[in-house]
N, C-alpha and C positions, 0 to 999 in steps of 0.2 A: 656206515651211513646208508640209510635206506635210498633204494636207488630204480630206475626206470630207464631201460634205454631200448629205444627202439630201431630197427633196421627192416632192408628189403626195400624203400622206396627208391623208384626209379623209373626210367621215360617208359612208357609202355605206349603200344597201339590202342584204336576203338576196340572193344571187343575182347581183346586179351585178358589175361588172367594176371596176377599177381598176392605173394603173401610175405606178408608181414610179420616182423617179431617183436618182442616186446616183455624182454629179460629184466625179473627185478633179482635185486639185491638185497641184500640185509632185513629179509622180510618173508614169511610164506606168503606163496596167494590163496591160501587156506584160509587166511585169515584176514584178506580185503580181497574184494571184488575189482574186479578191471574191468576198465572199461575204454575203448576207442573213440574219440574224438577225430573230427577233419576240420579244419577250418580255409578257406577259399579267399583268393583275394579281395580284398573289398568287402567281404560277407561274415557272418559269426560264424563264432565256435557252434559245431554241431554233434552231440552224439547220437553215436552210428551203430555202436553193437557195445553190450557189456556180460559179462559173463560173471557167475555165481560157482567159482568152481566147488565150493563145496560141495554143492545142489548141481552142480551144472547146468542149473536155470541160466538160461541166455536171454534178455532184452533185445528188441532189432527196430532201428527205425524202418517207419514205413517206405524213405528214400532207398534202401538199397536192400529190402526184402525178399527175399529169391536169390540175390546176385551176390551179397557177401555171407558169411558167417565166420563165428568164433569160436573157438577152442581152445585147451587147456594142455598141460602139457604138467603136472605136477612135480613129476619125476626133475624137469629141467628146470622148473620152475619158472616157465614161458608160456605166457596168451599169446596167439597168431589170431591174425587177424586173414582170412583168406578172400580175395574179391573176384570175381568172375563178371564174365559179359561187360569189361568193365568202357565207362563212356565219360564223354572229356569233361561232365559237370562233374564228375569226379576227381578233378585236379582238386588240390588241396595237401597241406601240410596234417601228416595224420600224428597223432600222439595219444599215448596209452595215460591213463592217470588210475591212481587207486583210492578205494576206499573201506576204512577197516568196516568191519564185519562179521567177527571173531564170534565162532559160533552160530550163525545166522547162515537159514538157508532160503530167504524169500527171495524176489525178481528183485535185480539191481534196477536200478534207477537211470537214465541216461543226462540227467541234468550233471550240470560242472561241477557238483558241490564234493570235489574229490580234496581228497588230504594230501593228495603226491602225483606230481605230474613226470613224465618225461620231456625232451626236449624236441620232441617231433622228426618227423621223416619225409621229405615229399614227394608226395606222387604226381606225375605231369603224366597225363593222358592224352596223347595226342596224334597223329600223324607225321 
């Protein structure tokens, strides 16, 4: 059964770093695109970074530009999501979702329209 499971969230300070994983299953990611979502209390879902690993074209919202980025890990068959300089509107539940793409090596997309989610992870950023 194809599967998505993410880990690494947890309390961090302003400013700190942290990274994320986000292991599938029963699935290359040769052959869909991942991509990082956060969603905030109160607030939508937002995509945050998505990665092309065929291409290793990476997508980055304009929110956390400079401060996070993604990568790939084929071998493990694991997207990490890594954050830096990280600050407390960064609190949010993060979750990795896929989308096939078999064969395709243009920019993913950051909108939700994914085929397979994970069950999220969250990060509390705070003092």
């Amino acid at each position: 059964q194809l599967q998505l499971v993410e880990s690494g969230g947890t309390l961090v300070q302003p400013g700190g770093s942290l990274r994320l994983s986000c292991v599938a299953s029963a699935f290359s990611i040769n052959d869909y695109y991942i991509g990082w979502f956060r969603q905030a209390p109160a607030k939508e879902r937002e995509g945050v970074l998505c990665i092309n690993s065929l291409s290793n074209r990476a997508n980055v919202a304009d929110s956390v530009r400079g401060r996070f980025t993604i990568f790939s890990d084929n071998a493990e068959n694991t997207v990490y999501l890594e954050m830096n300089r990280l600050k407390s509107e960064d609190t949010a539940v993060y979750y990795c979702a896929a989308k096939r793409s078999t064969g395709w090596k243009g920019l993913c997309l950051l909108n939700d329209d994914m085929d397979y989610w994970g069950k999220g992870t969250l990060v509390t950023v705070s003092s």
